[in-house]
Every structure is written in structure tokens, then in C-alpha cells.
MDTraj code that builds the backbone (N, CA, C; nanometers):
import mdtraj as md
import numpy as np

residues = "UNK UNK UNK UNK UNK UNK UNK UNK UNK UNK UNK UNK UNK UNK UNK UNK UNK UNK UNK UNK UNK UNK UNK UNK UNK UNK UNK UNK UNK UNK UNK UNK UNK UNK UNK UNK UNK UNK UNK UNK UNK UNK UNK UNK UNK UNK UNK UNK UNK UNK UNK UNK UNK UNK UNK UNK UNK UNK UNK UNK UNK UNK UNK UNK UNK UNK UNK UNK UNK UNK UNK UNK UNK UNK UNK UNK UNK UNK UNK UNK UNK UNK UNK UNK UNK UNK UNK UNK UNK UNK UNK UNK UNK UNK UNK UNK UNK UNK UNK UNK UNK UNK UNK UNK UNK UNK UNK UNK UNK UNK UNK UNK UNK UNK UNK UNK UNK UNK UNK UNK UNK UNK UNK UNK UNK UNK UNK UNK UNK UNK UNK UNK UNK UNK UNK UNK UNK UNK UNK UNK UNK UNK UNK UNK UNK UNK UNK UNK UNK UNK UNK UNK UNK UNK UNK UNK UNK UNK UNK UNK UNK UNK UNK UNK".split()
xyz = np.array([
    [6.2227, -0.1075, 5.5051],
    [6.2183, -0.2350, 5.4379],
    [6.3039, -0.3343, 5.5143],
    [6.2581, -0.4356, 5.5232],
    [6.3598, -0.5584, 5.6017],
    [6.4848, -0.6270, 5.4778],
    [6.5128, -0.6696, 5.5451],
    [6.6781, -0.6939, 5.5460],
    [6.6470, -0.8514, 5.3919],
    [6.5750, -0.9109, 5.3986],
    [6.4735, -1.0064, 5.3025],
    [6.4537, -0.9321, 5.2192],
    [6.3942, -0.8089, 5.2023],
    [6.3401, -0.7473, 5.0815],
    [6.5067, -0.7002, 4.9520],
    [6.5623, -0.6529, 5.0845],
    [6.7009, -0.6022, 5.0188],
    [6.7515, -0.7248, 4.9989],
    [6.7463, -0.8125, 5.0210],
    [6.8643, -0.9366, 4.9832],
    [6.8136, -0.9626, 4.8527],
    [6.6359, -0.9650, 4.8325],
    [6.6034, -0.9963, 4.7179],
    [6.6012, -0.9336, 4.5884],
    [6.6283, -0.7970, 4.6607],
    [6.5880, -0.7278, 4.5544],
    [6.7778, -0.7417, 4.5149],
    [6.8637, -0.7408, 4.5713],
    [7.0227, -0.7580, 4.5348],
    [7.0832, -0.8844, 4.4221],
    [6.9615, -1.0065, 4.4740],
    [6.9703, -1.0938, 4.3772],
    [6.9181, -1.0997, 4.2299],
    [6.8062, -0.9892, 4.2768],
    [6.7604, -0.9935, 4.0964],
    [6.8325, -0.9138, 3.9990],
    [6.8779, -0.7904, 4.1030],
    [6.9882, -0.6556, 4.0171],
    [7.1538, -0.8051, 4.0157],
    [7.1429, -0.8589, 4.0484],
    [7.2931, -0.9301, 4.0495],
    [7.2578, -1.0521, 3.9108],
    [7.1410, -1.1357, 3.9483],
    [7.1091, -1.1856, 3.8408],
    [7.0803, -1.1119, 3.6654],
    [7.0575, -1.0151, 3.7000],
    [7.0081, -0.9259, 3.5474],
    [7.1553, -0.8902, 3.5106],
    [7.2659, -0.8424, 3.5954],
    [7.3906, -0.8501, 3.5110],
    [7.4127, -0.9355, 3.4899],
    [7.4177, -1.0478, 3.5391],
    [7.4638, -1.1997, 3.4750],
    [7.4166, -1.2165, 3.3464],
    [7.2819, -1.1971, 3.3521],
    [7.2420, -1.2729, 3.2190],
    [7.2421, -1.1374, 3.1064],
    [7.2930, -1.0025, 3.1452],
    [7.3229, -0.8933, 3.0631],
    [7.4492, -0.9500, 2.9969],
    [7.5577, -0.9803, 3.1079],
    [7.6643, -0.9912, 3.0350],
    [7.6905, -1.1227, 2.9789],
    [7.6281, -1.2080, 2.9865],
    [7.6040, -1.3371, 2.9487],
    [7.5575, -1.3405, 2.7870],
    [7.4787, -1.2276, 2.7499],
    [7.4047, -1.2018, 2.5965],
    [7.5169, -1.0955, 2.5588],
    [7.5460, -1.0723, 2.6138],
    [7.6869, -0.9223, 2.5781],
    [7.8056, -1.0175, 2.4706],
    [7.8531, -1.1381, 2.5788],
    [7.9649, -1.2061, 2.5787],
    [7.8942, -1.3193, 2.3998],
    [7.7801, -1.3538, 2.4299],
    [7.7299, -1.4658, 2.3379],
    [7.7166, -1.3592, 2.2173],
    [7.6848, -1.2153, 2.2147],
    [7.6964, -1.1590, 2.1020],
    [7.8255, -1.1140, 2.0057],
    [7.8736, -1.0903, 2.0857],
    [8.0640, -1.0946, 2.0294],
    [8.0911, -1.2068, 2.0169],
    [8.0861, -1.2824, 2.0693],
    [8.1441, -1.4617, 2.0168],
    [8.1136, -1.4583, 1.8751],
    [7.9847, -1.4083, 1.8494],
    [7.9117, -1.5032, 1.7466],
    [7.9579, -1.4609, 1.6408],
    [7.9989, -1.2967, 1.6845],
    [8.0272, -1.1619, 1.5440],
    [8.1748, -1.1799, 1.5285],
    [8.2529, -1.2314, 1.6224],
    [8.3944, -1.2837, 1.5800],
    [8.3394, -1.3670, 1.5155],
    [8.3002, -1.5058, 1.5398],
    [8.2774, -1.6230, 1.3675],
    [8.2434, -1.5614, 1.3003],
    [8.1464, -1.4752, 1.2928],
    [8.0707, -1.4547, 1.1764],
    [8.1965, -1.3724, 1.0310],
    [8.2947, -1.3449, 1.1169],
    [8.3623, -1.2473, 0.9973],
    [8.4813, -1.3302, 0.9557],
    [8.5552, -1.2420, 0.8390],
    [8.6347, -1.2795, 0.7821],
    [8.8061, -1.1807, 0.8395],
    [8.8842, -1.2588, 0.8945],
    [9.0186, -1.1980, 0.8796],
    [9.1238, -1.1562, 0.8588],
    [9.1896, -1.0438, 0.8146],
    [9.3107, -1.0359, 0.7683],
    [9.3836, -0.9679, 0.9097],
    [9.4566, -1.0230, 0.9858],
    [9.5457, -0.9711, 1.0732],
    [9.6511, -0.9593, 1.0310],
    [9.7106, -0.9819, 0.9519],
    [9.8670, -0.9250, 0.8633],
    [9.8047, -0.9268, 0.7384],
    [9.8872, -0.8375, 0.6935],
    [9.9182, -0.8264, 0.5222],
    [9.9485, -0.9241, 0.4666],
    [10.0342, -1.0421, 0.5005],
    [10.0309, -1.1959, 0.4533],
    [9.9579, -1.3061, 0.4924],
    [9.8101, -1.2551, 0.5732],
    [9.7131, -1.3878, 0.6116],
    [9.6054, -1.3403, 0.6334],
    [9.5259, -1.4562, 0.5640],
    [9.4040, -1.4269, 0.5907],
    [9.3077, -1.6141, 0.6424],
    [9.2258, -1.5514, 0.7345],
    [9.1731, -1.6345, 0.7782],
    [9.0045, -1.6716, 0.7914],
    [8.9267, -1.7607, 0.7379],
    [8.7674, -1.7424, 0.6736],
    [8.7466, -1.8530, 0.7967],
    [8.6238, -1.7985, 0.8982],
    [8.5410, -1.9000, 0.9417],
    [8.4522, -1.9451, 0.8520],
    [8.3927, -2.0718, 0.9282],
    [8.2818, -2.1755, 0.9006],
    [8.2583, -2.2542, 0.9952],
    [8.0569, -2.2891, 0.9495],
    [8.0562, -2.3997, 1.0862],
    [8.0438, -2.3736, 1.2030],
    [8.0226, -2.2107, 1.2445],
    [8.0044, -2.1772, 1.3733],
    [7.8760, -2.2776, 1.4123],
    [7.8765, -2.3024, 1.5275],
    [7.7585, -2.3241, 1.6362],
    [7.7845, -2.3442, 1.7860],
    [7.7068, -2.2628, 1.8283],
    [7.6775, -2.2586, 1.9705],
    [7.5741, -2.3155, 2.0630],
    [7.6175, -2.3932, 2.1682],
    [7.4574, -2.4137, 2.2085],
    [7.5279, -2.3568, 2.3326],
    [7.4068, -2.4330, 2.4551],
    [7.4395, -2.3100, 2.5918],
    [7.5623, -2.3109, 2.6735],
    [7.6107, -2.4546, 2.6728],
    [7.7327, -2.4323, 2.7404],
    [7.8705, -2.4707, 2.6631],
    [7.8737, -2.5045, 2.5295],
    [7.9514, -2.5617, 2.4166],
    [7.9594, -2.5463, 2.3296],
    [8.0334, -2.5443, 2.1851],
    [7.9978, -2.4765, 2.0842],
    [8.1045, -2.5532, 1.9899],
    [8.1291, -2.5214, 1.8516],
    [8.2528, -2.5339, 1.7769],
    [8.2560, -2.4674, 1.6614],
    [8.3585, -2.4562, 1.6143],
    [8.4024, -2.3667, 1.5109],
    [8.4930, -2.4324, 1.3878],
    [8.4792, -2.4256, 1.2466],
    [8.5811, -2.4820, 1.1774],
    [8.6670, -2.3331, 1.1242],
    [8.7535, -2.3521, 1.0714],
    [8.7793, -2.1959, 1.0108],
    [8.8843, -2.2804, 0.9056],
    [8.9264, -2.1971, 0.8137],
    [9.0806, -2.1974, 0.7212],
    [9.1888, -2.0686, 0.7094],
    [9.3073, -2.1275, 0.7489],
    [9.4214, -1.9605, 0.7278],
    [9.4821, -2.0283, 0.6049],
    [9.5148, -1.8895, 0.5674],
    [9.6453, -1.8854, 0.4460],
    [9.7226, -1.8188, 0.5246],
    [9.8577, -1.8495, 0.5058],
    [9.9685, -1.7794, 0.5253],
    [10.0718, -1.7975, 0.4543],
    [10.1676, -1.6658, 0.4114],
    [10.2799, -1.6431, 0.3148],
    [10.3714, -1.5698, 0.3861],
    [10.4739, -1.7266, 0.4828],
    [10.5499, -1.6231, 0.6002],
    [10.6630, -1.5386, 0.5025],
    [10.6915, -1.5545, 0.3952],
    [10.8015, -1.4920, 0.2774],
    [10.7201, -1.3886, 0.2504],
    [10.7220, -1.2937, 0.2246],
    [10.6323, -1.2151, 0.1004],
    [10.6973, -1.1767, 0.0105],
    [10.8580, -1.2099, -0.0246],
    [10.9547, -1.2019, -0.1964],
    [10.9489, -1.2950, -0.2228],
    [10.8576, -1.4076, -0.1503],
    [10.8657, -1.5275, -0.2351],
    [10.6416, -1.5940, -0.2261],
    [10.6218, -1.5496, -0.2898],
    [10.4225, -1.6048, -0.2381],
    [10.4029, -1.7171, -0.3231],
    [10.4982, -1.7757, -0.3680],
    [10.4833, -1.9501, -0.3951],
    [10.4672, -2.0480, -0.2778],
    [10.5210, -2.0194, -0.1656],
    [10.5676, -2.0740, -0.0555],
    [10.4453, -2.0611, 0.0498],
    [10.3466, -2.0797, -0.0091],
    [10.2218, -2.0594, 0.1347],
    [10.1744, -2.1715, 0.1530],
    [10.1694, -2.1451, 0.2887],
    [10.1400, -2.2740, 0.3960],
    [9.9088, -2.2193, 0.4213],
    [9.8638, -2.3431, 0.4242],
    [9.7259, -2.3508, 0.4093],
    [9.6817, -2.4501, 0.5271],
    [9.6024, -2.3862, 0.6728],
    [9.5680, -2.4326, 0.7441],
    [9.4520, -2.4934, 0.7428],
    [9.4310, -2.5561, 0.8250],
    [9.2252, -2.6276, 0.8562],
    [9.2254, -2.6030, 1.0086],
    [9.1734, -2.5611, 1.0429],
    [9.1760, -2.5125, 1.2354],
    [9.0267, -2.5566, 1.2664],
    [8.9856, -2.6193, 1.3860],
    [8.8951, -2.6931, 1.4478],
    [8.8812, -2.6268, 1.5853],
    [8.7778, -2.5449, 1.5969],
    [8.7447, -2.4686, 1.7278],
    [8.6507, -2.5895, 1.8018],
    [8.6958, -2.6021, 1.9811],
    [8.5784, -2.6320, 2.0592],
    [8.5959, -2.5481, 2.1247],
    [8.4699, -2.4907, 2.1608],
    [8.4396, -2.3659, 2.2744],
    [8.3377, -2.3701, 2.3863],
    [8.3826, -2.3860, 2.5120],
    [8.3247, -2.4370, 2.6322],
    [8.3211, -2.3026, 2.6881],
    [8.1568, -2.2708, 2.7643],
    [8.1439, -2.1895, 2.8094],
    [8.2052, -2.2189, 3.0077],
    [8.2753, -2.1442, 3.0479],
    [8.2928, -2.1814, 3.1847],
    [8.2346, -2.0767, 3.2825],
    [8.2098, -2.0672, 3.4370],
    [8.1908, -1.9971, 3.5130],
    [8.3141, -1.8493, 3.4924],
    [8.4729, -1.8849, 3.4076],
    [8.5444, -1.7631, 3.4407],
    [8.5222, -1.6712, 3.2784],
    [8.4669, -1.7268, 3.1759],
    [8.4090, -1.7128, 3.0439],
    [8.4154, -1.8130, 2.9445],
    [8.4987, -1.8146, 2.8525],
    [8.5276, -1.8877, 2.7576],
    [8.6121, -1.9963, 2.7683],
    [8.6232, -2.1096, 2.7410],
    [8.7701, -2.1742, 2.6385],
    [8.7085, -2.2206, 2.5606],
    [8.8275, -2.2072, 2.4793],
    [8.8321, -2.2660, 2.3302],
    [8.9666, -2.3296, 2.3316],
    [9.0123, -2.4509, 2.2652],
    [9.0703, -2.5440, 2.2095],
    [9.0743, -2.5488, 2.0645],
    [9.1873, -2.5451, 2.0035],
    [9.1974, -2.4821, 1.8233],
    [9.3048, -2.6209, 1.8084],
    [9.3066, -2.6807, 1.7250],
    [9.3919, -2.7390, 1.6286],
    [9.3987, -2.7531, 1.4863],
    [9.5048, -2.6780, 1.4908],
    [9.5625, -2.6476, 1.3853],
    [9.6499, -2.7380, 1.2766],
    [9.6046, -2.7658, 1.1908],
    [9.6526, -2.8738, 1.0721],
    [9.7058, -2.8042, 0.9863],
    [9.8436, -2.9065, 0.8955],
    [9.8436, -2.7745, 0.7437],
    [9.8225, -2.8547, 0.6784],
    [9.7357, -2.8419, 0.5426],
    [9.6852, -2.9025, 0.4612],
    [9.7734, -2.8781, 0.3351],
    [9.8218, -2.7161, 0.3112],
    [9.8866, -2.7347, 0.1910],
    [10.0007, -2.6430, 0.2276],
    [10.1331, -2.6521, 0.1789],
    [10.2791, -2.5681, 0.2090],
    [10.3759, -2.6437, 0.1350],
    [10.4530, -2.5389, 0.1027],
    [10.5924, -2.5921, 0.0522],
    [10.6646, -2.5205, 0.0809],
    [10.8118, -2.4950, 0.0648],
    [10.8786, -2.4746, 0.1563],
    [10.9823, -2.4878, 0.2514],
    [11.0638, -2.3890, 0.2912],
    [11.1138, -2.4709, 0.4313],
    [11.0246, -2.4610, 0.5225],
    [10.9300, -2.3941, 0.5653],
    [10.8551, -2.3377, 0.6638],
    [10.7752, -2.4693, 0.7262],
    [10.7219, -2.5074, 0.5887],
    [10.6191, -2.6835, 0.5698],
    [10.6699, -2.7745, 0.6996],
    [10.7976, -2.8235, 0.6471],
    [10.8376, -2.8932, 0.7304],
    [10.8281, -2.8798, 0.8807],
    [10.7654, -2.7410, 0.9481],
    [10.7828, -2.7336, 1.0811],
    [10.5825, -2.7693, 1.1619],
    [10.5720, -2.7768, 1.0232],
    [10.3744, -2.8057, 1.0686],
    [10.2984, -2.9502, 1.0252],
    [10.4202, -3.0051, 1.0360],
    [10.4091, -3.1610, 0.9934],
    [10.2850, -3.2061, 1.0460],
    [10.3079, -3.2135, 1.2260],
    [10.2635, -3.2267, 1.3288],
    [10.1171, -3.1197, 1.3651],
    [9.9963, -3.1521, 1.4216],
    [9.9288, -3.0403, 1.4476],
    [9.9689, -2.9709, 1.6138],
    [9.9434, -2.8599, 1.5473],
    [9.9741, -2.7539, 1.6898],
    [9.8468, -2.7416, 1.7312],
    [9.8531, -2.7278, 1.8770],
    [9.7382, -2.7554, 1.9574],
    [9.7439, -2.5918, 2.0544],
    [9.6153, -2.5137, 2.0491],
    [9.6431, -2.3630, 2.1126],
    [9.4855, -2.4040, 2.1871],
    [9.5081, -2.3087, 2.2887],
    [9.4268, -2.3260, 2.4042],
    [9.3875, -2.1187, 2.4312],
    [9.3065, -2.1299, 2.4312],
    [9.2665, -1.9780, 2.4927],
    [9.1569, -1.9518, 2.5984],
    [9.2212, -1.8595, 2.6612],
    [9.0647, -1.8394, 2.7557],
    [9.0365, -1.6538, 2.7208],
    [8.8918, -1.6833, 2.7195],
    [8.8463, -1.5407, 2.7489],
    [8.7734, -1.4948, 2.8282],
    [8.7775, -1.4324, 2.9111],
    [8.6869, -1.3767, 3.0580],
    [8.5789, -1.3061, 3.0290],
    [8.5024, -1.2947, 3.0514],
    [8.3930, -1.2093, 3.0789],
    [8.4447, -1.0710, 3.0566],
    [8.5044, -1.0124, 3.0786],
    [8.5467, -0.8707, 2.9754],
    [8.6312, -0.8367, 2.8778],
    [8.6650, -0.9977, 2.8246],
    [8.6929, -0.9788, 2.7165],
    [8.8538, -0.9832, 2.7213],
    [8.9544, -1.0416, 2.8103],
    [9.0749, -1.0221, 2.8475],
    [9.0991, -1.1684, 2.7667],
    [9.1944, -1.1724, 2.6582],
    [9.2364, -1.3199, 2.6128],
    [9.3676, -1.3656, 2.6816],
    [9.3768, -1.4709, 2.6947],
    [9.5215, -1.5632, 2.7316],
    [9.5643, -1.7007, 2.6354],
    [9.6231, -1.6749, 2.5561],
    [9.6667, -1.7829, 2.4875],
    [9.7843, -1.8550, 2.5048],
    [9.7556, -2.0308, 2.4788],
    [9.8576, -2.0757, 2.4868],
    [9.8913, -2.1902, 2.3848],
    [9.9898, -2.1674, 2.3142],
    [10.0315, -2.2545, 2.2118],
    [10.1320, -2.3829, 2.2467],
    [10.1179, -2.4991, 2.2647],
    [10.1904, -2.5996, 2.2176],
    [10.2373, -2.6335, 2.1266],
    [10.3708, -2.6438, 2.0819],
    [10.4827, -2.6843, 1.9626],
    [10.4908, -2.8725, 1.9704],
    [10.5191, -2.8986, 1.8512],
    [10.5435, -3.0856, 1.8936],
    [10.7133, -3.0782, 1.8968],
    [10.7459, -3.1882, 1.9265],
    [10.8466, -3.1776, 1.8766],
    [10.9521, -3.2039, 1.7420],
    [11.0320, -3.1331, 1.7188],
    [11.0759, -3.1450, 1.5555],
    [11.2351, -3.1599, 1.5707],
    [11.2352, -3.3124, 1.4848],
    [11.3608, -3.3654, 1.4840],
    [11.4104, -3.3696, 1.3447],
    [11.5297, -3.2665, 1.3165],
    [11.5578, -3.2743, 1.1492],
    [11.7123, -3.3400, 1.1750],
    [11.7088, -3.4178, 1.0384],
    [11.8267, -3.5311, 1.0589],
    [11.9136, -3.4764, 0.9505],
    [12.0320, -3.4570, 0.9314],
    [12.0758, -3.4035, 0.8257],
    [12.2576, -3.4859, 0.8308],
    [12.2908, -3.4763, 0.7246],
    [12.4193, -3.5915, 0.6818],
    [12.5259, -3.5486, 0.8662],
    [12.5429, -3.4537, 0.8753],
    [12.6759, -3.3999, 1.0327],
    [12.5785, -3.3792, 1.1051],
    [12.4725, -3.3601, 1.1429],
    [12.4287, -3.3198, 1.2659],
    [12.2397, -3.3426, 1.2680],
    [12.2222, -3.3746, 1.3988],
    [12.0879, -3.3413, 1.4753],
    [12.0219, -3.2823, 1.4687],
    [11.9215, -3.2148, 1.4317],
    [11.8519, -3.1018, 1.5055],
    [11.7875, -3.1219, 1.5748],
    [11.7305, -3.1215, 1.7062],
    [11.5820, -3.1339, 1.8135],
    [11.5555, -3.0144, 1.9037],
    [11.3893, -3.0018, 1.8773],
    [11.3690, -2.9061, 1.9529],
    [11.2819, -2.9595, 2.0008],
    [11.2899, -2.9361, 2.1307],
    [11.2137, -3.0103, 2.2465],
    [11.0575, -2.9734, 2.2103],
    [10.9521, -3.0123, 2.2824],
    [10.8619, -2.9348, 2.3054],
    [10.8009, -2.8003, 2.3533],
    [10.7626, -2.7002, 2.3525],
    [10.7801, -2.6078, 2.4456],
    [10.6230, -2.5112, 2.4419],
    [10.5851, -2.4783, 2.5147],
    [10.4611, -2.3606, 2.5376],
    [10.4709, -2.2518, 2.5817],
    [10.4255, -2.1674, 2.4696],
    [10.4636, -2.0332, 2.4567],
    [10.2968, -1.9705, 2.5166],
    [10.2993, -1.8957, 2.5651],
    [10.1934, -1.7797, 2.6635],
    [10.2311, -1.6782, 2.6113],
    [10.0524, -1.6126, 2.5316],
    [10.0560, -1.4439, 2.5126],
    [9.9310, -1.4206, 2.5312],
    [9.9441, -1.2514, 2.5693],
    [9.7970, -1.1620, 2.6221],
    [9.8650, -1.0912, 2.5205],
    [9.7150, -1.0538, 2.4317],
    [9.7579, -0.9433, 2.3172],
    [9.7156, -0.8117, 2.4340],
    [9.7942, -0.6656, 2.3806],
    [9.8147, -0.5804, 2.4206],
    [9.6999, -0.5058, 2.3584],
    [9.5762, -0.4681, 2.4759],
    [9.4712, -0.3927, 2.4739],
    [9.4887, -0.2823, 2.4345],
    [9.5989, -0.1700, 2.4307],
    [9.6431, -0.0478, 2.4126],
    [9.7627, -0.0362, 2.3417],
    [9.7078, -0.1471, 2.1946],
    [9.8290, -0.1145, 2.1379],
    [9.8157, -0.0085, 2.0241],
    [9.6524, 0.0672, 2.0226],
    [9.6850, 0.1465, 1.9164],
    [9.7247, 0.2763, 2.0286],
    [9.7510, 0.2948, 2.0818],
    [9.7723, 0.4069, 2.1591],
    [9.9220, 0.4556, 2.1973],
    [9.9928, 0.3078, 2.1692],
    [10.1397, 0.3093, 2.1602],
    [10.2089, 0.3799, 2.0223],
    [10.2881, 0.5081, 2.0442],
    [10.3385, 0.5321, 1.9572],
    [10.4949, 0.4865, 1.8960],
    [10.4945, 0.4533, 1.7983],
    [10.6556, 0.3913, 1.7461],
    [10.7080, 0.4780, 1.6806],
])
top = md.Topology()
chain = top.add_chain()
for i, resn in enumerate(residues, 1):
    res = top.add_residue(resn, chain, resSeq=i)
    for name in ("N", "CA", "C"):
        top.add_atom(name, md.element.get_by_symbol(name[0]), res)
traj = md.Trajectory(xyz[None], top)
């Protein structure tokens, strides 16, 4: 066979994983919106509003959270706004995060919306990154300010395998 036949036939086996893992990646996207979450024992978080088209998408969702649990008067109630751009390295998504309802001391630190950024690759590897605003508490002797700052995490793929 000439050297043409193999190139072509390399592009179609190279193209068919693309668009394998391309329906792989668009099927997990969709089955993350589609569900409901409890990642701690004090939060839970309900999508809505998924839609996807081919290279863009968005998401609405709502969290509860009760960072106390001797005290569950004190819960803070999010509204989070997904955009999700498909890229050549996989995913981003862009989340902002609002609180709609809290009381509290906690309240006071989500005045401001927090703005989180994630990417996800093609096998599924996340990188998140959260932006803080900044928060200036004024009190009768003293200042408080905390600058701005961005915090970076990769959740740990093998964390049920870790024993404590």
C-alpha cells in the first residue's frame, strides 16, 4: 500500500477518536447537570437550565450551605450562573456565584460575587480557580482588609484509595 493510503487511512482512525471522545466528553457534561448534589453533609446543590450547543453552553444551578452544623439557622443560599465554552484543550466554564439568602457572620463575607473559573480536559482532569473580592470590615479600634487573592485546586483522583 502507498504511503497516501496509510496517511488516510491514519486520519480517519485519528478523526473517529476525536469525535468518540468528543460524544464521551458531551455525555458526562450533560449527566453532571442533569443531577442533583450533596458533596458534604451540610450542602446541597440542584441544577437548572442546562443547555448546550456545539461550542458553548450555560448552566444555572442553586447551593445551600450550613457552614455551622450546631447552629442550621445560619445558612447561606447561593444562585450560581454557569458559561461553558468548549475549547481545543476541553472545557471552561466560568461560575458566579451570588448569595441570595444568609445570616450570620459567614453572610458578611459573600456580599460581593465570587467569580471561579475551571477547566476540564478531555480526560476529565479538573483545575479550579477561585477569585475572592476584597473585604474591608471597619470596626470601633481597628481595620480589617483582606486583599484579593486566588486560590488553585485539582481535586484528588485517588482519594478513595487513601486510607486515614
Amino acid at each position: 500500500m502507498s504511503k497516501i493510503v496509510w496517511g488516510g487511512m491514519g486520519l480517519v482512525v485519528l478523526a473517529g477518536a476525536v469525535a468518540a471522545g468528543n460524544l464521551y466528553a458531551d455525555k458526562s457534561l450533560n449527566a453532571h447537570y442533569q443531577q442533583s448534589l450533596k458533596p458534604a453533609p451540610n450542602m446541597n446543590v440542584q441544577y437548572t437550565d442546562y443547555k448546550m450547543g456545539a461550542l458553548q453552553g450555560s448552566a444555572k444551578w442553586n447551593a445551600s450551605f450550613v457552614p455551622d452544623p450546631c447552629n442550621a439557622k445560619e445558612k447561606l443560599v447561593f444562585n450560581g450562573d454557569d458559561q461553558i465554552q468548549r475549547t481545543w484543550k476541553g472545557y471552561t466554564i466560568h461560575s458566579q456565584l451570588d448569595l441570595v439568602q444568609g445570616t450570620g457572620a459567614y453572610a458578611e463575607f459573600f456580599k460581593q460575587p465570587l467569580k471561579v473559573t475551571t477547566h476540564v480536559n478531555w480526560l476529565g482532569v479538573s483545575t479550579t480557580q477561585l477569585k475572592t473580592p476584597v473585604i474591608e470590615k471597619k470596626r470601633v479600634r481597628f481595620i480589617l482588609k483582606l486583599s484579593q487573592c486566588k486560590l488553585s485546586f485539582r481535586p484528588n483522583k485517588y482519594r478513595d484509595s487513601i486510607k486515614s
